[in-house]
N, C-alpha and C positions, 0 to 999 in steps of 0.2 A: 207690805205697803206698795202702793202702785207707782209712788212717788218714787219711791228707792229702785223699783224696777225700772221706771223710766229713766233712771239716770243711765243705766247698762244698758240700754235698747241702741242709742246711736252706737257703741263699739260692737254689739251682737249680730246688729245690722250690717252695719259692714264691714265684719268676718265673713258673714255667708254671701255678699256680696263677690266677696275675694276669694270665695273657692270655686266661682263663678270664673273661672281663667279662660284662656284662648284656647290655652289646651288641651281644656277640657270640651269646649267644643271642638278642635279639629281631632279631637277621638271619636266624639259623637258621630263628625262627619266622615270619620275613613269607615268606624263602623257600621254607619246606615247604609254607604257605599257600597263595603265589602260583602252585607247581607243579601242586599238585592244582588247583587252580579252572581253571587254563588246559590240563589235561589232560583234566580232567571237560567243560568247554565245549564243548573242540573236538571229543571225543570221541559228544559229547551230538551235537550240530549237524551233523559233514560226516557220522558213520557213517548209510547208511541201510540197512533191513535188507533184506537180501534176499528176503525175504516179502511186499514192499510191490508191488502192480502197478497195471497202468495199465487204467483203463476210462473209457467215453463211455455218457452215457445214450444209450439206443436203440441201442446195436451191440450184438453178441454176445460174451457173457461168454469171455478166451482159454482157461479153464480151470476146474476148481470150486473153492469159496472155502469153507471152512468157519472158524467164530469159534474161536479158538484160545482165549478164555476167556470166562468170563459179564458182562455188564456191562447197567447199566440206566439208560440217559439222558433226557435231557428231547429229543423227536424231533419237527425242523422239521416235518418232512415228514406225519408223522401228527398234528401240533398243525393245520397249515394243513389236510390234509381234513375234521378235526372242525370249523372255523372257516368252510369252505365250504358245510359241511352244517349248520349252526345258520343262517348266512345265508338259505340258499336253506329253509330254513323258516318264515322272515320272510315273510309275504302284504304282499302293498301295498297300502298304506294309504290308504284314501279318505274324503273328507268325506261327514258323513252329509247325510241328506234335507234340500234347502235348502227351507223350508218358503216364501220367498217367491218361487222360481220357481212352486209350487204353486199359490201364491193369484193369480199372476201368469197361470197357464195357464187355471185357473178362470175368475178375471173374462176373462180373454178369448174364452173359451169361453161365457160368460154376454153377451159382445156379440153374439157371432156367433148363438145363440139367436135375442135380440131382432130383429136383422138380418132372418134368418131370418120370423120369425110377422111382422115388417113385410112383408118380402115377401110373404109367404102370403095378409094382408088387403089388398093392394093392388090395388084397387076400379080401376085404370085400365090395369092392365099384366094381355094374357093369359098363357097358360098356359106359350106358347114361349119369350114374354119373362122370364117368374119363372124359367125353365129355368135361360136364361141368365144371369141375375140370380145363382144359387145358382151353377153353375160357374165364374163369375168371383169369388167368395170363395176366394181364396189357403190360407188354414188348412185349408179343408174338403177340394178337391183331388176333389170330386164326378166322380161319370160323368153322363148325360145321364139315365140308369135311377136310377140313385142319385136326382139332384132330382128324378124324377118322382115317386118314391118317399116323397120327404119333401110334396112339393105334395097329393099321393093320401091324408094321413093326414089325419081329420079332424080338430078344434081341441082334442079331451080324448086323440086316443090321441098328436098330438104333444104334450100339456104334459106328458104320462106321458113319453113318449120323451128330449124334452130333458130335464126331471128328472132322467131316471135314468144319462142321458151326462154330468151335470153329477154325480152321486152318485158314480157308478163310477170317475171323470176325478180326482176329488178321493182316492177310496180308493187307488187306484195310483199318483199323487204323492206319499202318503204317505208310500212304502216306498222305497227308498234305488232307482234305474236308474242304472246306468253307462255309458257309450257302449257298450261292446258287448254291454246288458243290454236294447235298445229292444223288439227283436222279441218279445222275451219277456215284455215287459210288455204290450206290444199284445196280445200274445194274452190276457192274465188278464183285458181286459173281457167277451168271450163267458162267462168262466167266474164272473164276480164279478154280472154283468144280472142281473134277476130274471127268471125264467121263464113269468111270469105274463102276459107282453106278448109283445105278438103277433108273427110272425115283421117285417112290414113295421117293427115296433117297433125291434123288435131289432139290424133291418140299419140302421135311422135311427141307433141309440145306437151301432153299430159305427161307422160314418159319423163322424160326431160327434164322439166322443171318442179314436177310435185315431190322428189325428191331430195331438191338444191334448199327446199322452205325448212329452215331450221329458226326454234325462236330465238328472237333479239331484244327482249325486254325481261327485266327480271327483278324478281322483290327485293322492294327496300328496306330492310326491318328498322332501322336504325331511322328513317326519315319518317316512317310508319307510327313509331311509337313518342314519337316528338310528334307530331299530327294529333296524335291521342292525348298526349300530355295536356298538350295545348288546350285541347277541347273539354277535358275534365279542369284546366284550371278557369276555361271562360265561364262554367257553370256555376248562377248564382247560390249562396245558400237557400234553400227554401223556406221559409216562414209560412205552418203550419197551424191553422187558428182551432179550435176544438171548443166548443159553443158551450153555454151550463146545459145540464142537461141531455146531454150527447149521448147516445149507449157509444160507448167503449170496447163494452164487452155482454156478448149473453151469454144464459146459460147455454154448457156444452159447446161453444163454440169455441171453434179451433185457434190456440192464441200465437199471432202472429208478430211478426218484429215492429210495427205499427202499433199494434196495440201496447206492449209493453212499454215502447216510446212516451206513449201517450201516459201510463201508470204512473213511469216514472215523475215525467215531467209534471203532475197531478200529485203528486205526493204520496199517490196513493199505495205506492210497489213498498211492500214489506221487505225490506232486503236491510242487512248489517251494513249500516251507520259508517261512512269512511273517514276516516282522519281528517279530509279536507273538510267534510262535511261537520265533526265535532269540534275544529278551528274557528270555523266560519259562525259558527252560532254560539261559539266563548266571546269570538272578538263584536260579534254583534250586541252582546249584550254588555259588553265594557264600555262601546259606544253607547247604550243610552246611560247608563250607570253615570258615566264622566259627563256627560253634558248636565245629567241633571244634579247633579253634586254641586258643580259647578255654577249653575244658574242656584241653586240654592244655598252657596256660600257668600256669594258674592247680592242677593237680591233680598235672602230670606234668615237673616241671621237670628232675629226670632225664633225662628224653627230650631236651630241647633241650640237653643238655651232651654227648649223644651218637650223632652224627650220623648214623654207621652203620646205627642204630635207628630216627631219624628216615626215611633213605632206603629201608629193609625195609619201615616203614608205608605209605608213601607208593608203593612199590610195588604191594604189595595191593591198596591201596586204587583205584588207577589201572588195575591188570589186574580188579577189581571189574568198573568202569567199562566200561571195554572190552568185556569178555566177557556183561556185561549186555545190552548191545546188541545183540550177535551172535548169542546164543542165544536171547534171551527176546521182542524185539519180533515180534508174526506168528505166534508158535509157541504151542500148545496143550500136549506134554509136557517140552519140553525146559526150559522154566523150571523145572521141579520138579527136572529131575534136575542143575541146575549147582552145583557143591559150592563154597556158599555158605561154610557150616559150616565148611569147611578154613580158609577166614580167620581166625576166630574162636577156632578151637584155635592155628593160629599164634601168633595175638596172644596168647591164654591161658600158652601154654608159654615162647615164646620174650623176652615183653616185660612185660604186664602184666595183670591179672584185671579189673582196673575196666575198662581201657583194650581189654579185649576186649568187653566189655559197651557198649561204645558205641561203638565200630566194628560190633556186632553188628547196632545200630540205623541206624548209616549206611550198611550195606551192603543191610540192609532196603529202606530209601525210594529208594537205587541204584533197586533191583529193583521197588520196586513202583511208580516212575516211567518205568522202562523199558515196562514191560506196562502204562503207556494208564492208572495208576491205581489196579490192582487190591489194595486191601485184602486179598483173601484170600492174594497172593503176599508182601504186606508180611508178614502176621502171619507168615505158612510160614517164613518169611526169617529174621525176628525170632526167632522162641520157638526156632527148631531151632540157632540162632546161638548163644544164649544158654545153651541145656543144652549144648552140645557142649566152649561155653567152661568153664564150671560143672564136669563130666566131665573134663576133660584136664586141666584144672588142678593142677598142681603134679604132674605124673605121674613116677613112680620105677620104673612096670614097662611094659615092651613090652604085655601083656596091656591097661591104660588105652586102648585105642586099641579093642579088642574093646567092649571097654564103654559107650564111646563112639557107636561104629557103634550099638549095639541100643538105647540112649537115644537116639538121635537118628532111630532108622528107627522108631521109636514114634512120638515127639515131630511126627515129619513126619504121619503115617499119622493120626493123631488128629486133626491142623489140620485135613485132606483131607475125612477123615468129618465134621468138624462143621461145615465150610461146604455139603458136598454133599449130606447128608443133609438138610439144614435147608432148601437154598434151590432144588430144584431133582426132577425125576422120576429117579425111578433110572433110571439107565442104566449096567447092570452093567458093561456091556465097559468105558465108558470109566472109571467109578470105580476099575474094574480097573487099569490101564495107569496111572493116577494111586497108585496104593498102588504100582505096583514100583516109579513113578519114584521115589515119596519112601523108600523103602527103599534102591533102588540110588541117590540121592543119599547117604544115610549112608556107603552102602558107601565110596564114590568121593571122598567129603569124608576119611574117616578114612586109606585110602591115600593120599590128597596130602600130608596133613597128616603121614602118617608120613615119606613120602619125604623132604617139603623137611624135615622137624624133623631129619633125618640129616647133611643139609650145610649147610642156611641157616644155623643158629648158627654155627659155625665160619666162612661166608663173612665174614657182618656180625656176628662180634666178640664173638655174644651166648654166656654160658652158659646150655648144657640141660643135662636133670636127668642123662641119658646120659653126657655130660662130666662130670661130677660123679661119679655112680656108679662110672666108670673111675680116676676123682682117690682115690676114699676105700679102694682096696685098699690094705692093705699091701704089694702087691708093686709098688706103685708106684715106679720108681728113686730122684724124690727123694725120698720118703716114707724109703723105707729107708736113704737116706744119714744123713737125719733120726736113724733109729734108732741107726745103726750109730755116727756122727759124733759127737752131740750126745743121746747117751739119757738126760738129765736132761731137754733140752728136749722130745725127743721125751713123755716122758712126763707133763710138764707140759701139754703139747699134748693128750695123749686125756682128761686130769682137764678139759679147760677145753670141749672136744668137747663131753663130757658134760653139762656146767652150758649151754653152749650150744646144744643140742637140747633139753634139756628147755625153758629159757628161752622159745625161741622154741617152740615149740609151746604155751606159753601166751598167749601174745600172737597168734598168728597167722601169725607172720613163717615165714622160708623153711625149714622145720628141716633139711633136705638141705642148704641151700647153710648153713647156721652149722657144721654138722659137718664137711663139709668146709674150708671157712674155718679153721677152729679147730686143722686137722691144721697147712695152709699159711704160719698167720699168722708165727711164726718158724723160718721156713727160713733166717732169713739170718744166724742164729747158726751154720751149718753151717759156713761158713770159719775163724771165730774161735771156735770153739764155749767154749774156755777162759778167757772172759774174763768170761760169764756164770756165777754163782756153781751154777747148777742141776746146773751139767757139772764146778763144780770137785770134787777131794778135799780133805781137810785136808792143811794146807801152806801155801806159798807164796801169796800172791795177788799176780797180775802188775800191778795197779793200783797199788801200792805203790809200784810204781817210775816211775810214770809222773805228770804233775799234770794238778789238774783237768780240763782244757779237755780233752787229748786224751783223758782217760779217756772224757768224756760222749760227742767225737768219737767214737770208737771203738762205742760204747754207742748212740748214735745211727744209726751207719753201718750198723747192721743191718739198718733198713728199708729200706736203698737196696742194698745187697748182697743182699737179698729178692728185692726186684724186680727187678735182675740176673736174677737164678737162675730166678725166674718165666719172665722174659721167655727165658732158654733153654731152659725145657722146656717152651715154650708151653703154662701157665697159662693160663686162663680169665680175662677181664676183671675180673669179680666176685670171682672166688677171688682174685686178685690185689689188689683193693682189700681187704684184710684187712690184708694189709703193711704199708701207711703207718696207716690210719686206725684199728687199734688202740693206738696210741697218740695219734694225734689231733695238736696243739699240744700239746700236756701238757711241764711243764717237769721236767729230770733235776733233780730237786731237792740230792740226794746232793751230788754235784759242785758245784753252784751255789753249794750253803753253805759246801765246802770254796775255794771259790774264792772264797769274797768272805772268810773268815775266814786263807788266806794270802794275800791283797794287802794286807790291812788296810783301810784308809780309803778306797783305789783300786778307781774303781767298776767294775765287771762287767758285760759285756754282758747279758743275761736273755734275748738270741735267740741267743748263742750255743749255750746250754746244753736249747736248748728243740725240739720234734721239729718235721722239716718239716710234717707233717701229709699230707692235708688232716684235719680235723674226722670223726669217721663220717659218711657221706653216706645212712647207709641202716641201718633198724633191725636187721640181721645183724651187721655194724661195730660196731656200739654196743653189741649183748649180748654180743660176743666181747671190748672193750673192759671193762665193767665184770668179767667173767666173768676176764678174766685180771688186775685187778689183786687183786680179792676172794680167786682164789683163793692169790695170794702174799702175801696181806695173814693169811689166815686158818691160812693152813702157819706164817708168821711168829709170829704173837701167841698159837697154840696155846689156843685155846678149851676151856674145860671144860663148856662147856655153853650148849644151845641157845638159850638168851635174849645167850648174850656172842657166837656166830655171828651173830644175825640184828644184834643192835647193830653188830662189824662192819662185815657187810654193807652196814647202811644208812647209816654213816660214807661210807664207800668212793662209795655213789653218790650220796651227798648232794654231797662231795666235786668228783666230775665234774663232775655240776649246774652247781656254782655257780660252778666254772672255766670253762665254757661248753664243754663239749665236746662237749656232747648238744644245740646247740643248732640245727645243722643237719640234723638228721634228723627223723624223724616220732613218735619215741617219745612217749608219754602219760604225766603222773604217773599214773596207772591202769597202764598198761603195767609202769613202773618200781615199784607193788606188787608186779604177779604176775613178774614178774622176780627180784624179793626173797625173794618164798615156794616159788618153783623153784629161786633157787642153795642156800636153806636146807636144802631137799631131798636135794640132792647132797651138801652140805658137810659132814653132820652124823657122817659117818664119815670126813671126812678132818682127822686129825691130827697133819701129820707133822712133826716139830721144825723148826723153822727162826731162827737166829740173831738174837734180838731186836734192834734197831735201838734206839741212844739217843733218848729225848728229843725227839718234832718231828722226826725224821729216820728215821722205820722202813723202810716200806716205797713206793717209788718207782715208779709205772709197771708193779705188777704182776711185781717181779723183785726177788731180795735179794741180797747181797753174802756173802760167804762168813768176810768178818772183821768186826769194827764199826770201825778207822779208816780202810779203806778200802772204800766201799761201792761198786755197778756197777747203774745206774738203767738198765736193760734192759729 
């Protein structure tokens, strides 16, 4: 009997409600967490891409290499030649003119003089012996001719002579000789003499003083390489830009330290993976991992109650990963054309808008971590993600998909132009071949996205608008059992449709899935359809013969005879939660009262009589909820006018309110305004009689009774 199973559906119901625990989602979410970080990682670290090759400076390049995108670093290689050529324009630094080796060469030059004129007056020594006298003077370094020379001068044209070897000797110590600077100073006394004296003068003052010139400056290493310091530290880094498209490298050509710089920084140098480098892209993918955990525990708790939805993201998001890798490291056009975009519309269609909007961003920094960096592939990534989601959003025509395509083959085309144009020389061909790819990205994005939006929903559980669109015919089987069974309910059902489309399309909410919801919500009056007053005639009412508890059973049993019925005509997840969570908890009041007023003093359970629920979990539930007691409320009490509608009205939701029934979904008092001023909309022509209710006991859960001693809270 259906009757005897309804009575067990509220404790059935909420047993599974309760194995629905917190903790059972915060597994769900270490583990969706845990999967992607360890998917992302390894994904990140063992793939490498097959555009990576192998070179040695000084061999010949295997092949030509050109930069698959533009980037501009800070470059060892061209910072250390600017650093060697400010060095090597450091001169080396010597002490200047020691003035006391000068006065030092003087006076000795001024003994040898004297020496000299003593010889000269030496009254006992001939002519051979003064010879020899002057040649054995060390300093002077005399020939035989030379002393004669000096002996042959008389006593005014030598004190002219010495004078002027002692003038000229002192003028050329003045000025700075270095050791490799002697011969050249030697020669400045022929040119510094005076001319006035005689040639034998001249060759004495040559004599004389070319041999006094000893250098007086000398290298400073120490001031030298402080000079150099300095000059390699004033040297800026260099910031080295490498254009897309760049040859690199050709074939056979000889690979230089430049070149490999370049590899490296490109991504492109096949070399073992350093430690730093397998840190850096663990911890990189903790960071997206944690942010979006995060934003999904705190924004998306829907999602962790269902898991389905949870593995469909985490999918993507992992073939993201993957397919970043494969395509986009090394490569110049294929990063453009990988249809990022389809993620983003999935996420859009099949789960959620916000929640595409920051997958748009995650699947960005994917991309723009895969390519070495590049900002202009992050924004490309981003902004074409984001309109695509924007675009698909809530889509009801095959056509959403066209539209999508041409906003998104803009959206790309416009990123393209305003990084190329701005930062680089046209280069028609390649700007070219970058507009189809961002074009035929769109293209390729919106066919994926149609393909899987065709089966994904139906694998993992989700409803599409498709499914939906298929539910809301009339010639739907149950739908018209609905009609044909139960046309009181059926027609209760497109009155509540109605209030429910309008509703949520003031609020924002899903207005496809409320209209539809609204057809489905009682289907499970189909079996008993005679026990709800919508479907009775005057006559009889079966409740009469039956007491409290089983009436409410009965009355209750619809929602689980609902979801029966759902689940054989595979229903939609979402269409199906219409079923329980239009009535929520909410208690059969009807019954409740007749059951406590024939026991007497003997107490009553209050969960017997009260629906398994759950609560609306989603602002569609919730406007199909008030939407269906309002409008049995407002058939019943028979309003004369628009101020006793909206009163009403806001009984009713005040009512749920404050029973808590509204308390687990997202509704706004704001919401619950335009709510109010959409069902008044609707309501204001519908007055159709319905059998007042005594006293504190009218209308129930949005259904009325067909007598007043026995009422049927349905």
């Amino acid at each position: 009997m259906s009757e005897l199973s309804a009575g067990k559906a509220p404790k059935l119901a909420r047993l599974e409600r309760a194995v629905e625990t917190p903790l059972r989602k915060t597994v769900r979410a270490i583990l969706f967490a845990l999967l992607l970080w360890a998917a992302w990682s390894v994904t990140f670290i063992l793939y490498t891409s097959p555009e990576r090759i192998h070179v040695v400076v000084g061999e010949p390049s295997p092949r030509d290499i050109k930069s698959p995108r533009q980037i501009t670093y800070i470059s060892e290689v061209k910072t250390n030649e600017a650093r060697l050529a400010a060095v090597s324009a450091v001169r080396d630094v010597y002490t200047g003119p020691d003035m006391e080796i000068a006065g030092k060469q003087v006076r000795h030059m001024q003994d040898i003089v004297d020496y000299v004129t003593a010889i000269r007056y030496d009254q006992f020594a001939d002519a051979e012996t003064k010879v020899d006298l002057l040649r054995e003077i060390p300093s002077l370094n005399l020939t035989a001719e030379d002393a004669s020379r000096v002996l042959a001068l008389d006593e005014d044209e030598w004190r002219e002579a010495s004078a002027e070897g002692l003038r000229v000797l002192d003028i050329i110590l003045r000025e700075e000789i270095r050791n490799d600077q002697g011969l050249e100073a030697r020669r400045q006394v022929q040119r510094l003499m005076l001319r006035s004296l005689s040639d034998q003068q001249q060759d004495t003052v040559v004599s004389l003083a070319q041999h006094m010139i000893v250098p007086n400056s000398y290298y400073d290493s120490k001031q030298t390489l402080a000079n150099r310091d300095a000059a390699r530290s004033a040297v800026e880094p260099v910031h080295w830009t490498i254009r897309e498209g760049e040859s690199i490298l050709r074939e056979g050509e000889i690979v230089s330290d430049l070149a490999l710089e370049k590899l490296r920084v490109l991504g492109l140098l096949n070399s073992e993976s350093q430690w730093q480098d397998k840190v850096g892209t663990v911890l990189f993918s903790a960071a997206l991992v944690i942010a979006l955990s995060i934003y999904v525990v705190r924004t998306q708790p829907l999602l962790l109650s269902r898991p389905r939805r949870q593995l469909l993201l985490a999918i993507l998001l992992i073939a993201v990963g993957v397919g970043a890798r494969m395509t986009v490291s090394g490569r110049t056009i294929t990063p453009y054309l990988f249809p990022t975009a389809a993620v983003a519309m999935l996420v859009a269609i099949l789960l959620d808008i916000q929640l595409a909007m920051v997958t748009s961003g995650i699947v960005a920094l994917i991309m723009g971590f895969s390519a070495g960096g590049s900002i202009e592939l992050t924004i490309y990534t981003l902004i074409g993600g984001m309109v695509a989601a924007l675009v698909i959003w809530r889509t009801e025509q095959l056509g959403t998909f066209i539209r999508a395509t041409v906003y998104v083959a803009l959206t790309n085309m416009a990123v393209i132009l305003a990084f190329h144009l701005r930062t680089q020389a046209h280069d028609a061909v390649g700007l070219l071949q970058l507009m189809v790819a961002g074009f035929s990205n769109a293209v390729l994005s919106s066919a994926l996205a149609f393909v899987a939006f065709s089966f994904v929903g139906r694998l993992f559980g989700i409803t599409t608008s498709l499914q939906l669109l298929d539910l809301a015919r009339p010639t739907h089987p149950l739908f018209r059992q609905l009609l044909i069974k139960a046309p009181g309910t059926y027609h209760h059902s497109i009155i509540i449709s109605n209030m429910a489309e309008q509703a949520a399309e003031a609020i924002g909410a899903d207005v496809l899935l409320s209209r539809v919801g609204s057809y489905y919500h009682d289907i499970g009056k189909i079996p008993r359809p005679y026990f709800f007053a919508e479907n009775q005639s005057e006559g009889e009412n079966p409740h009469d013969k039956l007491d409290p508890k089983t009436s409410a059973e009965i009355i209750i049993a619809h929602t689980t005879d609902g979801l029966a019925l759902a689940r054989k005509y595979n229903l939609p997840d979402r269409v199906r939660d219409f079923i329980p969570e239009h009535h929520g908890t909410y208690l059969v009041t009807y019954f409740y009262h007749r059951a406590n007023q024939e026991n007497g003093n003997k107490a009553v359970s209050e969960e017997d009589f009260r629906y398994p629920g759950p609560k609306p979990q989603s602002r569609e539930t919730a406007i199909v909820m008030l939407a269906d007691s309002i409008e049995a409320t407002v058939r019943a009490t028979r309003p004369t006018t628009q101020a006793n509608i909206e009163h009403t009205i806001h009984q009713v939701i005040e009512s749920r309110l404050m029973d808590g029934q509204l308390d687990e979904c997202d509704l706004t008092l704001k919401d619950l305004d335009k709510i109010r001023k959409a069902f008044t909309t609707v309501l204001q022509g519908i007055f159709h009689p319905r059998i007042q209710y005594p006293e504190g006991a009218q209308i129930h859960n949005g259904h009325q009774s067909s007598t007043a001693p026995s009422q049927a809270d349905a």
